[in-house]
Residue frames relative to the residue before (quaternion, step in Angstrom):
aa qw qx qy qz dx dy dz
X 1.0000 0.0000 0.0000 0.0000 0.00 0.00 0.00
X 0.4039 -0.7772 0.4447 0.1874 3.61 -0.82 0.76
X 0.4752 -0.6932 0.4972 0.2158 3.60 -0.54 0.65
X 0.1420 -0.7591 0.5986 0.2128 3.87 -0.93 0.89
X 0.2819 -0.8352 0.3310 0.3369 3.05 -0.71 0.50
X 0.0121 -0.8999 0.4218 0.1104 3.60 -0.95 -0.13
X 0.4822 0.3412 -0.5924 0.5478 3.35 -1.18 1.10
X 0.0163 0.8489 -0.4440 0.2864 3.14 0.34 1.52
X 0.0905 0.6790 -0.6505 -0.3282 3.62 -0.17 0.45
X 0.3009 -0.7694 0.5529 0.1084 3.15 -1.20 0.76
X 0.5098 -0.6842 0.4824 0.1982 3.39 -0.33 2.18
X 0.4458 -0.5795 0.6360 0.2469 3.49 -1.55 -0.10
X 0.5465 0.4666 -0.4359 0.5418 3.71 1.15 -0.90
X 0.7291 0.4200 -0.2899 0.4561 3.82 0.00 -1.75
X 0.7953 0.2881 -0.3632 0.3905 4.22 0.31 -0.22
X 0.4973 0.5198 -0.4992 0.4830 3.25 1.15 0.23
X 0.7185 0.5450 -0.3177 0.2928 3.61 0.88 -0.60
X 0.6000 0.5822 -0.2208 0.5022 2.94 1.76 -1.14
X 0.4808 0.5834 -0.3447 0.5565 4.09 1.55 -0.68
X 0.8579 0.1670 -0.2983 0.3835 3.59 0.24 -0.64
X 0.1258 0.8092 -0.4318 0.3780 2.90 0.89 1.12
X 0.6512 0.4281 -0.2012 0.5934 3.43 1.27 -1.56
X 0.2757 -0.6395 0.6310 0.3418 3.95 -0.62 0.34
X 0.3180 -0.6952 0.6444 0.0190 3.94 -1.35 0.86
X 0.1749 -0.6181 0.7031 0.3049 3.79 -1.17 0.37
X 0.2034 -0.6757 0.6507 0.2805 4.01 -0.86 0.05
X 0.4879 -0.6648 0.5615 0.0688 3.22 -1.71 0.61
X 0.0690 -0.6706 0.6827 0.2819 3.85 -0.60 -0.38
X 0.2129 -0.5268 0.8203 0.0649 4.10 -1.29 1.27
X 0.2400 0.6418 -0.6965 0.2131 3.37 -1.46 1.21
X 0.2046 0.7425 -0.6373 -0.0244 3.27 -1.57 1.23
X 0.4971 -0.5280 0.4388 0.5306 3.64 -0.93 -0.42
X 0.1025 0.6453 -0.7506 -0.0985 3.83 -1.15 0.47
X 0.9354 -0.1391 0.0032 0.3251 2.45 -1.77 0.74
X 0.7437 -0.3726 0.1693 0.5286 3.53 0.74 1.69
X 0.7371 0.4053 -0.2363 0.4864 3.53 0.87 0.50
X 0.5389 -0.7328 0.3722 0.1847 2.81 -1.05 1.56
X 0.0489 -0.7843 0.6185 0.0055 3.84 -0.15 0.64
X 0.3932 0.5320 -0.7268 0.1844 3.64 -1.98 0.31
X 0.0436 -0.5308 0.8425 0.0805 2.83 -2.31 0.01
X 0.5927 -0.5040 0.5783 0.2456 3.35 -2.45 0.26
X 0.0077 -0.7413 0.6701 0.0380 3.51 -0.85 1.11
X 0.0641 -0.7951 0.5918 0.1158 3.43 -1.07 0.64
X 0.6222 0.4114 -0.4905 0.4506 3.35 1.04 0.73
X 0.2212 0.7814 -0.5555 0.1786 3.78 -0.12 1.27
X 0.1863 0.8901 -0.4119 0.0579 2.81 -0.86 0.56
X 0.6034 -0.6057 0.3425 0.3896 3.98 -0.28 0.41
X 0.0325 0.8080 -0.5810 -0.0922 3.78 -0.49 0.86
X 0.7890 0.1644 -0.1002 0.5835 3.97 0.38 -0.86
X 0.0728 -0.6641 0.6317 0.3933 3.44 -1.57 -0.47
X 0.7097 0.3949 -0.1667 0.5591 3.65 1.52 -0.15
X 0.4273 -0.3481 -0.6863 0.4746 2.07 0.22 1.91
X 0.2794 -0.8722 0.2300 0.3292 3.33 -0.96 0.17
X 0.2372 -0.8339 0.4980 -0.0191 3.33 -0.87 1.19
X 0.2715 -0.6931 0.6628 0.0819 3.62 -1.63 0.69
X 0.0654 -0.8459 0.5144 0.1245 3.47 -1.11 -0.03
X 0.2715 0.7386 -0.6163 0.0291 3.62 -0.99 0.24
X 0.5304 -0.7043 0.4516 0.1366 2.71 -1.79 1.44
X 0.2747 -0.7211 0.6309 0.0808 4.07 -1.06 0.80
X 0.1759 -0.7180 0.6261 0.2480 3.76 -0.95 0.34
X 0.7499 -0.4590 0.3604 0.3115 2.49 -1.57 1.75
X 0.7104 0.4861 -0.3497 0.3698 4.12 0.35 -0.99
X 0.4575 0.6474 -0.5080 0.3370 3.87 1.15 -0.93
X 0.4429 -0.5339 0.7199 0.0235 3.21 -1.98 1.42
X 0.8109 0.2498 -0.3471 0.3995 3.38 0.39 -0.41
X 0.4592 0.7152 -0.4697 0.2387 3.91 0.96 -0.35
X 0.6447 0.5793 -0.2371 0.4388 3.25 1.01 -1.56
X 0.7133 0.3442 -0.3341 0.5111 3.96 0.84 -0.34
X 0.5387 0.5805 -0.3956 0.4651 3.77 1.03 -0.44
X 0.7116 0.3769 -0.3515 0.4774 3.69 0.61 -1.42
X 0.4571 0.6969 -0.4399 0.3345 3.46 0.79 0.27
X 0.6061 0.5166 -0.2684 0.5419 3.89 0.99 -1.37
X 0.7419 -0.4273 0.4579 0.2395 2.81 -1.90 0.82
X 0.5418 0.0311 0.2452 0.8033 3.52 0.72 -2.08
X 0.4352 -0.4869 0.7466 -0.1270 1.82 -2.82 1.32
X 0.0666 -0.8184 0.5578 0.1209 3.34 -0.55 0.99
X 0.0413 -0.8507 0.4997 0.1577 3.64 -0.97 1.03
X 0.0817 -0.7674 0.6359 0.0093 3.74 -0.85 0.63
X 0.0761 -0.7622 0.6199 0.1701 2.77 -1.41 1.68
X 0.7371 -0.5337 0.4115 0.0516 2.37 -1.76 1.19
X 0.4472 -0.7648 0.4305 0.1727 3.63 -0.77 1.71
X 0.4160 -0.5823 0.4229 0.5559 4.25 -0.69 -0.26
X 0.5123 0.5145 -0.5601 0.3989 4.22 1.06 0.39
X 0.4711 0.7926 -0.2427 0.3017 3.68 1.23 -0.33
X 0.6125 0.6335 -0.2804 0.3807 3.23 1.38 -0.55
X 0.4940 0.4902 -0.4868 0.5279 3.92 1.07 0.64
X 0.5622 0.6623 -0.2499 0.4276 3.11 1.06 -1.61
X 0.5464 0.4300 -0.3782 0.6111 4.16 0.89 -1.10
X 0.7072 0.5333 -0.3261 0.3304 3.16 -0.35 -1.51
X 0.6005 0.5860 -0.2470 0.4848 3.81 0.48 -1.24
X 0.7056 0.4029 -0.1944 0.5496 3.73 0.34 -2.06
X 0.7593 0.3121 -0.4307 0.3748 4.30 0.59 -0.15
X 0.4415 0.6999 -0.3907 0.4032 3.34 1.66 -0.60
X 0.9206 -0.1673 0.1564 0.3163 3.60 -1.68 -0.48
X 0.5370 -0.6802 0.3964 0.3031 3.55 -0.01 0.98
X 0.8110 0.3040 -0.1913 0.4619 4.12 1.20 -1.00
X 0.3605 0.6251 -0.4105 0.5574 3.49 2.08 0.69
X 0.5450 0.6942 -0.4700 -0.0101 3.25 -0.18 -1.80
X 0.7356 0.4877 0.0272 0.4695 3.55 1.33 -1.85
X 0.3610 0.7357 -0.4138 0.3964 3.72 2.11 -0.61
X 0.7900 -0.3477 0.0517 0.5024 3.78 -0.76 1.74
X 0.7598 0.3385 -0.5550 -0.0097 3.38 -0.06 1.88
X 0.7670 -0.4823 0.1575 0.3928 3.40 -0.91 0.99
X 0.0525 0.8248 -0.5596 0.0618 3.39 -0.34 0.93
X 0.0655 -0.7002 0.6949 0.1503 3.75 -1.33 -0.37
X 0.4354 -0.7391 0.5066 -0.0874 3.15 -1.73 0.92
X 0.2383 0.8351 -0.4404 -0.2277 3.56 -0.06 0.25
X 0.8781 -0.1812 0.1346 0.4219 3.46 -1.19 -0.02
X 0.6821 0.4125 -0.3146 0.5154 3.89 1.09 -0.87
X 0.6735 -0.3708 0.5009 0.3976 3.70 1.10 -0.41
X 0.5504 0.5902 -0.3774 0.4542 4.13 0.66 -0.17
X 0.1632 -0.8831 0.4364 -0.0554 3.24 -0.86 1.41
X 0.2425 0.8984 -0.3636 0.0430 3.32 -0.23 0.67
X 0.6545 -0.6172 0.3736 0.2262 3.52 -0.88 0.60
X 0.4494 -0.7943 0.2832 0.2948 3.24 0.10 2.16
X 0.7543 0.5789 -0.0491 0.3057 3.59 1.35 -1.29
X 0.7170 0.6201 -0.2352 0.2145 3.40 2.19 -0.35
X 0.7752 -0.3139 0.1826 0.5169 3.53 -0.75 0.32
X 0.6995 -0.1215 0.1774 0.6815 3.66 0.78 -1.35
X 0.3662 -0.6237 0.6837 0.0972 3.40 -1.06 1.29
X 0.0653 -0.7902 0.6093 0.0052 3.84 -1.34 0.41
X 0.0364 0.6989 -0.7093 -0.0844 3.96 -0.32 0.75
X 0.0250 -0.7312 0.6345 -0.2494 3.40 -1.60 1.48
X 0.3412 -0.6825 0.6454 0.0349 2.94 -1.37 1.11
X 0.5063 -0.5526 0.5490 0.3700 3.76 -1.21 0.54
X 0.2139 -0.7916 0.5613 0.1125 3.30 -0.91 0.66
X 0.6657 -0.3284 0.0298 0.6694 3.42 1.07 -0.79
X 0.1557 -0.7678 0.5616 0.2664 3.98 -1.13 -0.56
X 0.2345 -0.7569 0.6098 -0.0155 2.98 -1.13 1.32
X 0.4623 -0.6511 0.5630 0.2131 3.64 -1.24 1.58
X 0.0068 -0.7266 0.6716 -0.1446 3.76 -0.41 0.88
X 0.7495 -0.2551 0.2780 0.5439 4.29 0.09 1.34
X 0.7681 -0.4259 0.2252 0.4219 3.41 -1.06 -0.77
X 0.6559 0.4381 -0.4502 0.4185 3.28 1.05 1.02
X 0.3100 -0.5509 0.6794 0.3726 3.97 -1.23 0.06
X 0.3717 -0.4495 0.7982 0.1509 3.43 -1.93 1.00
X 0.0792 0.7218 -0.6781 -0.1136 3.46 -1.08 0.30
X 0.3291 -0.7455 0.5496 0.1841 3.56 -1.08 1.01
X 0.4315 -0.7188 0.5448 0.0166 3.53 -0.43 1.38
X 0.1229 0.7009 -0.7008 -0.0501 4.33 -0.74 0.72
X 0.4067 -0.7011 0.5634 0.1601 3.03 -1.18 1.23
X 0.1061 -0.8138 0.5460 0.1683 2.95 -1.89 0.60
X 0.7872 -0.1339 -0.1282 0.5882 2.79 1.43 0.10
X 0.2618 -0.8554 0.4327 0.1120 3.45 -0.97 0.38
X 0.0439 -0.8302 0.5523 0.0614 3.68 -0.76 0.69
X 0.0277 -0.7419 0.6591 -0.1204 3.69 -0.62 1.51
X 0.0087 0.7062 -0.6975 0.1208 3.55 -0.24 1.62
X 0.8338 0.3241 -0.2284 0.3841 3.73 0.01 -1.38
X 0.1755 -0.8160 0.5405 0.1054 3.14 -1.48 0.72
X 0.1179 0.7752 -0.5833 0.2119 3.56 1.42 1.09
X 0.6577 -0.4506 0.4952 0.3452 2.99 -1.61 -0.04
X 0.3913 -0.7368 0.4714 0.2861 3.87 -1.13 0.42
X 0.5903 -0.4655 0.5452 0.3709 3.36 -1.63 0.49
X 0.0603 -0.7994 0.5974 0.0223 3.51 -0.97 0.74
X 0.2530 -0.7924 0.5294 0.1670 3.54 -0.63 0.84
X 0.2001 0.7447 -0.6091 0.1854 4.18 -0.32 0.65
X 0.8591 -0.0015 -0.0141 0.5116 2.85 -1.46 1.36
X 0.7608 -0.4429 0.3692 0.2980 3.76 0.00 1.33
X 0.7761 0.2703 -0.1801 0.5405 3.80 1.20 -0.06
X 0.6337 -0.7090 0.2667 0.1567 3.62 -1.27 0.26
X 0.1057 -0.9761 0.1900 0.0024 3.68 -0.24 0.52
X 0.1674 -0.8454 0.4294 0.2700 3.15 -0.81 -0.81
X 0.4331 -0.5619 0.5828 0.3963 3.50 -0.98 0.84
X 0.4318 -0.6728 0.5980 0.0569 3.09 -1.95 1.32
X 0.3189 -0.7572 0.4488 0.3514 3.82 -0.36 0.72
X 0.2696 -0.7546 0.5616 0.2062 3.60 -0.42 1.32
X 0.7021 -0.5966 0.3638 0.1367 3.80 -1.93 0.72
């Protein structure tokens, strides 16, 4: 039997590798502030409650754009299809690009979302929680739309994917 080891210092290159290890779907967080189109790509969502119900994803503490999102009433979240993977790219890319030819919708509180994803999410911050150099934010839903049933955008190993149909 082999021995793990431990007291590890534990590199940042080697645990970032060993993290993408876990395959991730990735989201797009998008509202309007203050007449502006805001978002970024989160690939650490994930489901936390259904009573009350809540969603989460995690932001580093560095993100330029968080500080203007936590700003909006609602947050709009859309996951994000496996045709979707410019679209990520784009939402990490220049801050006055992010939204350049795609199809979005808006509602009244300011919540953005992507006309085309898997499941669309309007949400309110619920709380945030300092977690190293990232914030968890807890996400309350208000409403939810799951129409498409494409396959998701998967994030593994620092590159993009797809979920293989298994036999």
């Amino acid at each position: 039997m082999s021995t793990f080891p431990t007291n590890q210092d534990l590199d940042p290159t080697l645990l970032r590798a060993a993290f993408g290890a876990f395959p991730s779907g990735v989201v797009a967080v998008a509202a309007e502030v203050d007449r502006t189109l805001v978002g970024l790509a989160a690939s650490s969502f994930t489901s936390v409650s259904l009573d009350p119900p809540l969603v989460s994803v995690s932001v580093a503490k560095a993100s330029k754009t968080w500080p203007a999102l936590r700003r909006a009433a609602r947050l709009g979240l859309t996951v994000l299809a496996d045709h979707h993977g410019e679209v990520c790219r784009q939402l990490a890319g220049p801050v006055n690009r992010r939204f350049d030819g795609v199809a979005i919708s808006a509602t009244a509180e300011g919540a953005v979302t992507l006309n085309d994803g898997l499941a669309r999410f309007d949400c309110s911050i619920y709380r945030e929680v300092e977690a190293g150099d990232h914030v968890v934010v807890l996400l309350q839903l208000h409403a939810v739309d799951h129409a498409d049933t494409s396959p998701p955008l998967i994030f593994h190993r620092s590159g993009f994917g797809r979920l293989a149909a298994s036999a």
